[in-house]
N, C-alpha and C positions, 0 to 999 in steps of 0.2 A: 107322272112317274118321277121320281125320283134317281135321278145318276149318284152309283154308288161304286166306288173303285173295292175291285177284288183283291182279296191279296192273296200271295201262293201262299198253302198248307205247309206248316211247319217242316222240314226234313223227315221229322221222325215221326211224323202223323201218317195216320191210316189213308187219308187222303192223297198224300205222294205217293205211296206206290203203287207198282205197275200191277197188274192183273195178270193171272197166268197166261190167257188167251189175248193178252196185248204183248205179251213177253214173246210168246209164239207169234204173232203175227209177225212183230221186228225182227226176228229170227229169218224168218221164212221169206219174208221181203228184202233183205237184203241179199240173201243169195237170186232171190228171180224177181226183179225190180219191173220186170213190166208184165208181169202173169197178173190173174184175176185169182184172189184165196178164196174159197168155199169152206166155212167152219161150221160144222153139225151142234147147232145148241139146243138140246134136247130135242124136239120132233121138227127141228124146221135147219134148212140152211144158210147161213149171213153170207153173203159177197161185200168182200173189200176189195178196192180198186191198190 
């Protein structure tokens, strides 16, 4: 395989920015820094630490 350096997505690319449910997660993690979040994404539930 081949080592290939990443480079960060332009500022103003669709690639830099945050996703609403990453916007809410950082939200919601900064007030309760050591809860466990349950997000409902369509029929099933994600756990972030």
């Amino acid at each position: 395989m081949r080592n290939r350096k990443r480079k960060n997505p332009p500022s103003g690319s669709k690639l830099s920015k945050e996703t609403p449910l990453f916007k809410q997660y950082k939200e919601i993690k900064a007030k309760y820094p050591d809860e466990i979040l349950l997000f409902r994404i369509g029929d099933f539930y994600e756990t972030f630490l």
